[in-house]
C-alpha positions, -999 to +999 in steps of 0.1 A: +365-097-107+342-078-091+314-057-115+316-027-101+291-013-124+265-031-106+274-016-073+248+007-058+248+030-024+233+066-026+235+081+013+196+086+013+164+079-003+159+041+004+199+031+007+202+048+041+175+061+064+173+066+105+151+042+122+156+063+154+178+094+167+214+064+170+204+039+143+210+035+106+196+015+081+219+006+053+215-011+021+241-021-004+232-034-040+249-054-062+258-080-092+237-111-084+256-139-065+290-114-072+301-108-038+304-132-008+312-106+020+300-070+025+308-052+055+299-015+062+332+005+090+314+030+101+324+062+129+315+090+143+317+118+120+344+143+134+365+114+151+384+103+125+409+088+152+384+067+171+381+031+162+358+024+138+332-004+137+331-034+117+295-048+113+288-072+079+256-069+060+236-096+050+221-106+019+185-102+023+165-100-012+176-108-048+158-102-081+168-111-118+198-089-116+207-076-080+216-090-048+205-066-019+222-063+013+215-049+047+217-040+083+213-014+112+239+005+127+238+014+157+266+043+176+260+066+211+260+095+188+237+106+159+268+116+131+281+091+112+302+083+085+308+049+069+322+030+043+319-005+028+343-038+021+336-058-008+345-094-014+338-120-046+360-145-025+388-138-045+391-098-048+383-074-019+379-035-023+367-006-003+337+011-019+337+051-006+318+082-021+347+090-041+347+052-057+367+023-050+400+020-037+422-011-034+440+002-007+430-007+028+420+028+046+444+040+076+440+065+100+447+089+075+420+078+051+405+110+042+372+129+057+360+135+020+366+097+012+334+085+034+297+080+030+283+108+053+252+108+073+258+144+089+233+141+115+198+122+125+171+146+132+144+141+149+119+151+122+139+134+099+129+097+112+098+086+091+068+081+113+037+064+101+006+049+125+017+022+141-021+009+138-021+003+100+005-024+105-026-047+121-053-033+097-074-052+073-088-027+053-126-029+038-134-005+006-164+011+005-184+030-028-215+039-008-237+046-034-235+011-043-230-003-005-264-004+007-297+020+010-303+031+045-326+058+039-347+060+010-358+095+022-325+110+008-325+089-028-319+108-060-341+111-089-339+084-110-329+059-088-329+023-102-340-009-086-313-023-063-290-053-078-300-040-120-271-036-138-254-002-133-247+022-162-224+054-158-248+072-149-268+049-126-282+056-090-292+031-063-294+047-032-264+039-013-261+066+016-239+067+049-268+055+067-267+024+050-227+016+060-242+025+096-262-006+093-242-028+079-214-021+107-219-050+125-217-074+091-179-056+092-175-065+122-188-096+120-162-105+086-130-091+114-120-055+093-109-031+113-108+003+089-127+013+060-116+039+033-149+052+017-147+063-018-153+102-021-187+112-002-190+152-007-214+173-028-214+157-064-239+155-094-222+120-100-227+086-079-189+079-080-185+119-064-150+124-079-163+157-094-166+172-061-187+207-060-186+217-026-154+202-005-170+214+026-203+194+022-220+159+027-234+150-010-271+154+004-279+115-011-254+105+012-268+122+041-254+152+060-218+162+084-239+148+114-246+112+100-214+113+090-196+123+124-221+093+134-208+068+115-174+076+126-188+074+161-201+041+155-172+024+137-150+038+165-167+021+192-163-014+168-126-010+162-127+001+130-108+030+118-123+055+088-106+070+059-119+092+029-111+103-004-095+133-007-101+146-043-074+178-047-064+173-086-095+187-099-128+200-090-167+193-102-178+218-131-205+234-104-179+242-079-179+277-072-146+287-085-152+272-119-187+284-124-171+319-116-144+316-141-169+307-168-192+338-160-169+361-157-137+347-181-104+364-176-117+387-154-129+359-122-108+368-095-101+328-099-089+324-130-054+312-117-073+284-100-073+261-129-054+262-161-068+279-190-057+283-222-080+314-231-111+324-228-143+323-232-138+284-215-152+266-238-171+234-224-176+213-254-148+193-266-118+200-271-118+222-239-094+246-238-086+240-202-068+210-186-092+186-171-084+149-153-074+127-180-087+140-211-107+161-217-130+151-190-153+184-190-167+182-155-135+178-138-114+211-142-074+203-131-069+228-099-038+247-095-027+234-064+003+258-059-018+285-059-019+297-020-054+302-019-063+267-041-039+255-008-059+274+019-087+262+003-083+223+003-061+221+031-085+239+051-114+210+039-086+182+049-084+197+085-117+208+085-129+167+084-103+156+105-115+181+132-157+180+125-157+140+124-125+126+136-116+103+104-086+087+105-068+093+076-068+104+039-065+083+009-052+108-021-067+103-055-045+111-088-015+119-064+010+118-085-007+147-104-006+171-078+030+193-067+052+177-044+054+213-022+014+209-016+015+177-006+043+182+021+019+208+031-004+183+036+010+164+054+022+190+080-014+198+084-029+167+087-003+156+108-002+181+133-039+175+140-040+140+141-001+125+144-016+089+134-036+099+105-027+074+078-022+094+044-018+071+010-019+076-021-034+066-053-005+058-078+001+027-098+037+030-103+072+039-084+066+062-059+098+067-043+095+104-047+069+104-024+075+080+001+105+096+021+086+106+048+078+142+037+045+133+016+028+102+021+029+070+043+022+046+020+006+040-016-018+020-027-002-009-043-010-017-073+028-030-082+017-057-062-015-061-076-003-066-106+023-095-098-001-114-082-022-115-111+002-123-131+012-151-110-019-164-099-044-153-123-027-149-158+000-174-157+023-152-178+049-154-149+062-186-128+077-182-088+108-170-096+098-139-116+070-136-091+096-133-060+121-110-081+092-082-090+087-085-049+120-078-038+124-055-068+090-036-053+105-042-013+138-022-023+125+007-036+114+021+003+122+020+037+107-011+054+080+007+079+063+021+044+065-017+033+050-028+064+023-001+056+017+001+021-026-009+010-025-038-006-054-043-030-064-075-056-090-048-071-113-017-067-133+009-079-110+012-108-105-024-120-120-055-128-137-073-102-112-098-084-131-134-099-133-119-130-096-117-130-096-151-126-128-163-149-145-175-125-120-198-111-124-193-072-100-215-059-071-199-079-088-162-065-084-180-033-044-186-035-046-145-044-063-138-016-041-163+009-010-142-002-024-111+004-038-116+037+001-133+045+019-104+030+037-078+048+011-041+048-024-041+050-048-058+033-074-047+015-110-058+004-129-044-023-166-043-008-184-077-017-156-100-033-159-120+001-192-135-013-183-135-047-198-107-065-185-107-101-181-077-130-156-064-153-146-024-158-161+003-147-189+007-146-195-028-140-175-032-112-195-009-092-224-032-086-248-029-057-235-056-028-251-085-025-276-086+006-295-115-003-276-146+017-292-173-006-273-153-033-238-150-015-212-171-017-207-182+017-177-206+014-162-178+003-170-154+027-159-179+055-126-183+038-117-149+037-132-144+078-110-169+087-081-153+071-089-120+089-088-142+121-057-156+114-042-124+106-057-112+133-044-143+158-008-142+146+015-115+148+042-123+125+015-122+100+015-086+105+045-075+113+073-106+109+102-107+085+094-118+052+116-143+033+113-168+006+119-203+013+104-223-013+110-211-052+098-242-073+098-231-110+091-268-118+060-272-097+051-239-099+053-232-060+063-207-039+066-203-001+080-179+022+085-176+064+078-146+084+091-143+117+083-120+146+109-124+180+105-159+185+076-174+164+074-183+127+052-185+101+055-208+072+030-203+041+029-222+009+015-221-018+007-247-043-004-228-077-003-257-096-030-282-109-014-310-094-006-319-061+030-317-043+047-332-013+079-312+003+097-317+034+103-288+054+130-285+083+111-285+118+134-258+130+117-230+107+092-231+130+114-231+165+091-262+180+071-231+198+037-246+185+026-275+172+020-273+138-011-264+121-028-264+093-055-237+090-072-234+055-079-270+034-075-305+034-043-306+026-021-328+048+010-333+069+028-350+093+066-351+116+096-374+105+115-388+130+142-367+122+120-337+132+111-327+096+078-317+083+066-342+052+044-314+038+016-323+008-003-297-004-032-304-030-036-283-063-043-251-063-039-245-022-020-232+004-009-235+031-005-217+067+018-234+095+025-220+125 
């Protein structure tokens, strides 16, 4: 008997979405390995006499639980309505809005009975850059990056490479990322997202004091609009940190509210529970996190907190030509100013990439009103418990994936910022102890993923350090101290994803789930060529054989990262071995 219970369609959000003005997505989910068949009969919308069209949905992602199906529907008109047939092999039932129905519809089957997509709008068909799709993204802190001008340095400054404190300076400026262009370049990333780089009394600058201004240390709007000038001509794209939860304690608005209390003509610019503001904790006004005195929490659905910040989002986009915003503590800030955001940004620069910094389910803002993508720190934190903490085997691994995948519309998969680490976490080989050639298997998947990876400034030659602020140490310069096998492993990833297009836009699917030997591979195909990756995160060696057809005898096969070895049966069958702790690419 089928368990209906399981069954899951809602007509929107992720379940059904336009991927252009006649198409349809569709997704079904259900039971794991309860039904056999699932076909969506779909129709125009006000024809109820037409014939309708069969078209069966295929099972494309399971996780612990659920089975998820899908396909495209296609009509010559944009209205459509649809229901599904269900099969266990045994039972069959029609699934509608109203429920289930074991009676086969007729002609007469009811308007009210069917799933309805009334229309597909233009502006209702989620567009993101196409660009980020084949970007290989390169973090920046630039206080920490490197010291291009020592005339701009603030007091205090510590010797470059010491061992940073909270409150430490080094003399990282925009300048300094200016010269070290070519050494990006050089490594094959082709966008960097700079960590906030306006008016601050800090060196991280997330207690921003003038939104309109170039932290002086850093340089000024003109070495800025030169940077983006420079990275242009190299390929690389350039996005900042756009800072809209909260404030510094020196911007002007708060220093006027603590003059002039109740009275400051922006008082409803922040939250305060009464006044004099008290600075000293407890605060008696909401801050980021708690109680963090120098970051006052700004009223963003106040219109002229909007027409403030907005106008410093377009302002950038139009002084400098950046390329996109990346949104920090965006799950903090209302839903209506965002969507605002987005119409502004958009309509100055349609393939502006906008993401956002949230660590958890972001469905509500990922349907094509707010952001493009998040960064993903779901996926973060699979792969290190996978790779790095051992606490789950392959199978768990590929279930929190497809769990992850189902929760949005594939073009935001496709362009979600994948990260191993940042500003915020652990450095990646301290994740791993030290261990680099398990970091390495981390680093393989993420490069062979579907969306864009990204680097954390200086784990391609190995710099090391645990939570903030160790994290943000000063990059490593010195060659005789880098780690250069490193950094050649993860250039010759960038080239690969760089040479081979299903690596950045193919299907994805599992192909290998080996609980035993703890391996796990996967294909991704783009028209007609394949990728096969594999990946060995086991201390001891293993041998597969893989079918020759995965692979569609387009190339010969090759093997791109280790010593691993293989070779072709006669019956046209890949004998695969893999040594521990590797992977493999084969194309």
């Amino acid at each position: 008997m089928i368990n209906k219970a399981a069954i899951l369609h809602k007509p929107g959000w992720n379940y059904v979405y336009p991927l252009d003005r006649n198409t349809l997505k569709i997704r079904l989910k259900a039971a794991k390995n309860d039904l056999q068949e699932v076909k969506v009969i779909f129709g125009r919308r006000y024809d109820g006499k037409a014939p309708y069209n069969v078209k069966k949905m295929e099972l494309v992602a399971s996780d612990g639980l659920y089975d998820y199906f899908e396909t495209s529907i296609t009509m010559d008109d944009n209205r459509f309505r649809y229901l599904f047939y269900l099969s266990d092999g045994s039972e069959g039932i029609w699934f509608t809005e109203k429920g289930f129905s074991n009676i086969k519809p007729g002609k007469s089957f009811g308007y009210g009975e069917y799933f309805q997509y009334p229309v597909i709008n233009e502006g209702d068909i989620f567009s993101i850059p196409e660009w980020v799709q084949d970007a290989v993204f390169y973090q920046v802190f630039p206080e920490r990056f490197y010291n291009g001008n020592t005339d701009n340095d603030p007091d205090r400054i510590r010797p470059w490479g010491a061992k940073p404190e909270s409150d430490s300076f080094f003399g990282g400026d925009l300048e300094g990322i200016i010269k070290k262009l070519d050494y990006l370049e050089n490594l094959g990333v082709n966008a960097l997202y700079l960590n906030p780089i306006f008016s601050s009394t800090s060196n991280h600058k997330y207690n921003i004091d003038d939104f309109y201004k170039v932290d002086p240390s850093f340089g000024n709007k003109e070495i800025l609009k030169k940077l983006v000038a420079e990275a242009h001509k190299r390929g690389i794209r350039v996005i900042l940190d756009a800072v809209f939860n909260h404030s510094g304690f020196n911007f002007f608005a708060f220093k006027d509210v603590r003059e002039n209390g109740a009275s400051s003509k922006y008082s409803d610019w922040f939250f305060i529970d009464n006044y004099p503001v008290k600075t000293t904790p407890p605060v008696n006004y909401d801050t980021f996190a708690n109680d963090v005195i120098d970051m006052p929490k700004l009223n963003t659905s106040n219109p002229e907190v909007q027409d403030y910040l907005l106008g410093a989002a377009e302002y950038w986009l139009n002084e400098v030509d950046i390329d996109g915003w990346r949104l920090d503590v965006a799950d903090e800030v209302d839903h209506n100013f965002w969507r605002k955001f987005r119409e502004r940004v958009k309509k100055i620069k349609p393939n502006a990439y906008i993401v956002g910094e949230i660590w958890h389910n972001s469905e509500k803002w990922l349907q094509g009103d707010q952001f493009d993508a998040i960064m993903n720190y779901p996926l973060e934190m699979s792969v290190l418990d996978f790779f790095a903490y051992k606490k789950i085997g392959p199978g768990e691994f590929n279930n929190r994936l497809a769990r992850n995948w189902m929760l949005y519309q594939d073009r935001v998969n496709y362009s979600m910022l994948n990260l191993l680490d940042s500003h915020d976490t652990r450095r990646l080989i301290n994740f791993f102890s030290g261990e680099k050639e398990l970091m390495k298997l981390a680093v393989l998947f993420q490069f062979t993923y579907p969306g864009a990876p990204m680097i954390y400034y200086g784990d391609e030659v190995g710099i090391e350090g645990e939570d903030d602020p160790d994290c943000r140490r000063c990059m490593v310069w010195d060659i005789e101290k880098q780690d250069k096998d490193l950094y050649k492993y993860y250039q010759k990833l960038i080239s690969l994803r760089h040479e081979l297009i299903p690596l950045r836009r193919g299907d994805y699917q599992p192909i290998l789930i080996d609980e035993i030997k703890n391996t796990y591979g996967f294909l991704r195909s783009y028209e007609d060529e394949s990728i096969v990756v594999i990946i060995n995160n086991s201390p001891l060696s293993q041998k597969y054989t893989l079918a020759g057809n995965l692979f569609g005898y387009k190339k010969e096969i090759s093997n791109y990262l280790d010593d691993s070895s293989f070779q072709l049966g006669d019956d046209k069958k890949y004998i695969i071995k893999i040594s521990k702790f590797k992977g493999m690419i084969l194309s």
